[in-house]
N, C-alpha and C positions, 0 to 999 in steps of 0.2 A: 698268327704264326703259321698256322696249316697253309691258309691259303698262301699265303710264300712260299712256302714246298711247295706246295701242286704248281703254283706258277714258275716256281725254276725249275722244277721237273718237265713239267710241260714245252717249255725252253729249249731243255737238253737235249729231251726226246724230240723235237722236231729240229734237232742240226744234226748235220751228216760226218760230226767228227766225235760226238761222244760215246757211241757205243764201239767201232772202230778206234780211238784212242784207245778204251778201257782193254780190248782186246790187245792191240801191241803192247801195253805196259806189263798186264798179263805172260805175255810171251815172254818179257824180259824176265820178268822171275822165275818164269821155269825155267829158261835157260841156263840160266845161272843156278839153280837148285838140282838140275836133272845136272849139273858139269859137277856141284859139289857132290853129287851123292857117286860122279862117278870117280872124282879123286881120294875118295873114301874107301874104293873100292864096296861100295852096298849092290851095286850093279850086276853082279853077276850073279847072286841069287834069284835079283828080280827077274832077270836076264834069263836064266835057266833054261834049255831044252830048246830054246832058238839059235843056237850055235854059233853067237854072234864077236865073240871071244876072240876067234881068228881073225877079225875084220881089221886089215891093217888101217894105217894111219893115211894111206896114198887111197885107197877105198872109200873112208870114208869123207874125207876132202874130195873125191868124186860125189860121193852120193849128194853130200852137202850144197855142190855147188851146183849139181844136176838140177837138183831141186827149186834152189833157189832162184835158176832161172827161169824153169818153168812155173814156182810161182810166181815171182814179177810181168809175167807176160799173161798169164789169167788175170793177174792185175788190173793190168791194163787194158784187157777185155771187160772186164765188168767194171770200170771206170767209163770205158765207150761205150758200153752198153745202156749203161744211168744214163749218162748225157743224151743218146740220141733215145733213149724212153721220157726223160725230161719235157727235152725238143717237141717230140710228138704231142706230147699227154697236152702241152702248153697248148697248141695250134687246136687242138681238138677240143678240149673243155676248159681253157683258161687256166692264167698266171696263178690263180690264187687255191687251184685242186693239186697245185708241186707240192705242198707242205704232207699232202698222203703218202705221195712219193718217196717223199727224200726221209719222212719219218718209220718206212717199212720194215719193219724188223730184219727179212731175210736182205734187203737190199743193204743196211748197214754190216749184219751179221757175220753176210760176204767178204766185201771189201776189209772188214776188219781179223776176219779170220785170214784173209790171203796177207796182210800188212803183215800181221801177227807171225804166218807163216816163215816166211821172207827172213823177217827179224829177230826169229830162234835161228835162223841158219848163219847168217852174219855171225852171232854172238858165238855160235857151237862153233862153228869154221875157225874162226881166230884162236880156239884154246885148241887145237888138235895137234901136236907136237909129232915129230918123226924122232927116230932114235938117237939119230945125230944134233938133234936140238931135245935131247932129254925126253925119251917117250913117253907118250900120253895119250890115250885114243879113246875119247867119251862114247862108249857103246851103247849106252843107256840113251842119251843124249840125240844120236843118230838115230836110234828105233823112233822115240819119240817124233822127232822131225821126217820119219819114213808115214809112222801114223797118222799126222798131221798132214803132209801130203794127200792123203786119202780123203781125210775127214773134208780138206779144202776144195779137192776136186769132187765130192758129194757137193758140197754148197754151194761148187759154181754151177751144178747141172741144178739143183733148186732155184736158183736165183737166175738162168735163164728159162725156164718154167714158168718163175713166178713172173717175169719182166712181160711173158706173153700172155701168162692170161689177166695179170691185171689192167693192159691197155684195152681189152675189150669193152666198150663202153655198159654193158650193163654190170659188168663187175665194179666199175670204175661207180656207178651209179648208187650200187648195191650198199658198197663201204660207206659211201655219203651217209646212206640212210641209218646203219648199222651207228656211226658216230652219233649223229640224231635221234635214235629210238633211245641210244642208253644216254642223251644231255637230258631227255624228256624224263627219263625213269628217275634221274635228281632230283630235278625241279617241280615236278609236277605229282605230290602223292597218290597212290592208289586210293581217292575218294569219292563219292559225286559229288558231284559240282553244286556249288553253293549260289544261289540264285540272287536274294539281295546282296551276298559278296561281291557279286560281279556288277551287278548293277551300281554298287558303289564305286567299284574299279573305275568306270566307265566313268561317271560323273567326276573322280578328281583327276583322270586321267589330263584333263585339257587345261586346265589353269594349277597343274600339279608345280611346274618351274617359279610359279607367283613366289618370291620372298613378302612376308610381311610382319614384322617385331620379329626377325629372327636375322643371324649375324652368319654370312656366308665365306665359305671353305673354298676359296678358289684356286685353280689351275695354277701349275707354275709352269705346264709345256702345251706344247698342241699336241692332241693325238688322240688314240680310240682308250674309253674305260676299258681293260681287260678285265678285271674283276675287282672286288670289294669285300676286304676283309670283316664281313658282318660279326664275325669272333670276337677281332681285334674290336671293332668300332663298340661294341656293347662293352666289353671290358672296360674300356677308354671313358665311356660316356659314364657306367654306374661307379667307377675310381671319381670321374669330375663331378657328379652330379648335374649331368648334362642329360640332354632329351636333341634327336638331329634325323632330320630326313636324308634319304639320297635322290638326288634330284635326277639321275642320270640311270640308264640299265646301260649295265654293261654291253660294249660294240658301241655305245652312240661315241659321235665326238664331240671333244673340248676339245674349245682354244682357251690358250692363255690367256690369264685371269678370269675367265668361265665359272661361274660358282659349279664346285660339286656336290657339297652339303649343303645346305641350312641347319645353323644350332639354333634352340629355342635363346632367346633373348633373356629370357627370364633367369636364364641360372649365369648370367654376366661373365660369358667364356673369354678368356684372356689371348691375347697372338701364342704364348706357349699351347694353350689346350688346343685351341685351332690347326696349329701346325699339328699336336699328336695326331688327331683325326685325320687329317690328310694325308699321315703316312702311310693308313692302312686304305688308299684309294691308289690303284694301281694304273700309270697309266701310261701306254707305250705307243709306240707308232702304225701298228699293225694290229689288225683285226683277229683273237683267238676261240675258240671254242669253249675256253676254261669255265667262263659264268654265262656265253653268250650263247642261247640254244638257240636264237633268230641267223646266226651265222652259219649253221648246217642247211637250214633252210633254203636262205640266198645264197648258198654254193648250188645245191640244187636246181634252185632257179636259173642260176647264171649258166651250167650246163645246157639245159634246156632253150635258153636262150641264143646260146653260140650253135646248137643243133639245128635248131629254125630259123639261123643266117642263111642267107646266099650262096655263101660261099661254101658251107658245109651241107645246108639239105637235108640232115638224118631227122624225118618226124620219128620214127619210131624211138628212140633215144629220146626225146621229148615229150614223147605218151609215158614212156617208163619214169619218167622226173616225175610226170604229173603225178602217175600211182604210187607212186612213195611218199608226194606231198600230202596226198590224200589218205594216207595209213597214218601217216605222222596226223598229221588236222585230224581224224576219227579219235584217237588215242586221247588226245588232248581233248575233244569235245565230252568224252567222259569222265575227264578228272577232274580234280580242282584245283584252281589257281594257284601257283607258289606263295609258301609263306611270305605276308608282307612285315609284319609288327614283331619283334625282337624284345623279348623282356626279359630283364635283368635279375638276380638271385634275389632281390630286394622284393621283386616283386612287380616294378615301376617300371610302365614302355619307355622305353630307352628307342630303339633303331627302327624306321615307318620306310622300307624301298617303295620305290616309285611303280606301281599296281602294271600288273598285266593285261590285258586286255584280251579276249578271243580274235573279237575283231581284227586286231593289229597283224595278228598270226594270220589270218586269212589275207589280209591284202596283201603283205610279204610274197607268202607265197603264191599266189593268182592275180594279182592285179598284170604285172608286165609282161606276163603270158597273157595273158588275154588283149595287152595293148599290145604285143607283137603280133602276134598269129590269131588272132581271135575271129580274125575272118577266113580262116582255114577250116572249113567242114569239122574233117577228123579231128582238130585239135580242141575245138567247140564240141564236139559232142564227146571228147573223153571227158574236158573239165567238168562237162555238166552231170557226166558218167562216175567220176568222183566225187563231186558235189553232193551227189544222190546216197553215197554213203556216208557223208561227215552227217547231212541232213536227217540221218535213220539213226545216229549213234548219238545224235544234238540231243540233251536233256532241254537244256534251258531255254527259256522265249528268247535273251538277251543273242544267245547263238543261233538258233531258230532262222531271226532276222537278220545277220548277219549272213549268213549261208542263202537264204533266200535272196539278198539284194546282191549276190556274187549271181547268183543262179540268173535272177533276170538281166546281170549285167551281159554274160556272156551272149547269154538268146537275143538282146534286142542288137549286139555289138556283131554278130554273123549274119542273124537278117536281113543285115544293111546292104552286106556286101554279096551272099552266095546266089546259085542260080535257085531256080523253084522247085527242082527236085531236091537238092541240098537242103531249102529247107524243110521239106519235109519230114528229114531223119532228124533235122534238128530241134525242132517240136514235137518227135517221138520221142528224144531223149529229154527234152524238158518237162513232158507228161510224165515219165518215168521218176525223174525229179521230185514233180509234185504227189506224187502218189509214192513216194519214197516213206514219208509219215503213217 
């Protein structure tokens, strides 16, 4: 069940109508709350010493309407404002870095504080009565919406603030890694790393999808695992007296009728137990960060990538990828692998996910940088320049060698191509490498 909240929370917060909704709806009850408390007459105590008493019915039908045009029209500024940072953010570092965007706190905060605004004035506007239509003039009501005014025109000068300095590609870079440091601090305990653990990882890593005497949980759509209720699926399995691998990490895809689980054979699971288990395997059309910390990574990448196009040119924005890729890979070369095996109150391993790999994390992140630009000097001698510290912070032989056949991949792959001074910085930075230990 948790992980269903987190993934509908997750959901909410990255669309650009829930927190803006929650704010106009907001509006609507004060509206209506600040008009009763002002037909109640409680208003004027609140009211006190701002001499607001006098404020006829034509006054505040001014003030009301004042406002509400000039907030519709900030509106509409920081509506064009999103759009054409959207725009930009897209051509610069790709489709798939909009969802930092569009899920910004101040960027939502905005637009829903100016809706909001707007639609306490509407609401206050229609109850303001002159004397010939039986007087009534919500003084409470108007302060409020004079208040509101203010507080909205502070959050529109925030929010273009915030629209300028988050398009700066090292900020834009920064967040990436900020979302990745803390998917790592989940997944990954503060331990050292466990040596035949991994080495075991490794070994069932590659014939892990094999079904054999066991009754498989397949797909009913195409699309990416977003997460896997290991909660649910433990609960499930020790209620059936079942035992079930997960054949997939979250971000891979299935297609339809793709197994996701394997149930052990042995405890003779029925289409009803089958179906339970597959309700806590989440699967949608798009790629999220919820269980998938290889997803922060490959945004990273892809940044880096669109940086050392043609069209865009920025190395530098591509050296700053690699140092974060490399902070992230150090961090992880000291911990130890996420829990695999799941046991139930019985006592009995119930839920086996499918083992992590170091290695895997290293090609992610360096393999397609190194097949894009790896014959670019600078970008050869950063990776090898971060290399040199996953390599210092490496416990394990299993990561040791993993890191080293990265390290010779980039040197023999710039070799190929740079002049003979070039190489010589770049066999500086590979000695540097090897004397990193």
């Amino acid at each position: 069940m948790k992980t269903w909240l987190v993934h509908i929370w997750s959901r909410l917060r990255t669309s650009f109508w829930f927190v803006p909704g929650g704010l106009v709806v907001l509006s609507i009850v004060l509206a209506y709350a600040t008009i009763e408390f002002d037909r109640r007459d409680w208003s004027d105590a609140l009211l006190e010493g701002f001499e607001l008493s006098g404020v006829s019915a034509d006054g505040v039908r001014s003030l009301l309407s004042t406002v509400a045009t000039a907030i519709l029209t900030l509106a509409g500024l920081t509506f064009s404002g999103t759009l054409v940072a959207l725009t930009l953010a897209s051509n610069q570092f790709g489709s798939r870095i909009l969802r930092n965007f569009i899920r910004a706190l101040p960027n939502q905060f905005t637009i829903g504080m100016l809706l909001g605004n707007f639609t306490f004035c509407l609401i206050v506007l229609r109850s303001v009565r002159s004397v010939d239509e039986g007087e009534f003039v919500p003084h409470l009501a108007a302060f409020s919406a004079f208040v509101a005014t203010l507080v909205s025109l502070a959050a529109f000068i925030h929010f273009v603030h915030h629209i300028a300095v988050s398009l700066q590609s090292d900020r834009v870079v920064a967040d990436i890694h900020d979302e990745l440091d803390g998917a790592l601090c989940r997944f990954f305990p503060d331990e050292r790393p466990s040596d035949p653990e991994e080495r075991q990882a490794g070994k069932e890593k590659d014939d892990w999808e094999e079904v054999e005497d066991e009754r498989t949980v397949k797909s009913r759509r195409s699309g990416y695992l977003q997460a896997v209720d290991i909660d649910g699926l433990l609960e499930t399995c020790e209620a059936e007296d079942l035992r079930c691998r997960v054949l997939l990490h979250p971000g891979q895809f299935v297609h339809e009728g793709e197994p996701l689980l394997a149930v052990d054979a042995a405890g003779d699971p029925t289409e009803s137990q089958l179906s339970k288990l597959r309700g806590h395997m989440i699967v949608g059309r798009i790629r999220t960060s919820e269980q998938d910390f290889e997803f922060c990574l490959r945004q990273l990448v892809e940044v880096a990538l669109r940086a050392l196009s043609p069209g865009i040119n920025d190395p530098f924005t591509a050296m700053n990828c690699i140092d974060y890729l490399g902070a992230a890979l150090t961090k992880v070369a000291g911990r130890r692998l996420p829990r695999r095996l799941f046991v139930g109150e019985d006592r009995e391993p119930r839920v086996l996910i499918r083992p992590t790999v170091f290695a895997d994390l290293l090609d992610a992140s360096f393999h397609q940088i190194r097949q894009t630009a790896g014959d670019r000097p600078d970008i050869a001698i950063r990776l090898l320049e971060r290399l040199s510290d996953i390599h210092r912070a490496a416990m394990l032989d299993a990561h040791l060698e993993a890191v080293r056949h990265h390290a010779e991949a980039v040197r023999e792959f710039a070799l190929e191509k740079v002049s003979e001074r070039d190489r010589e910085s770049i066999e500086e930075a590979y000695r540097r490498f090897v004397d990193a230990r």
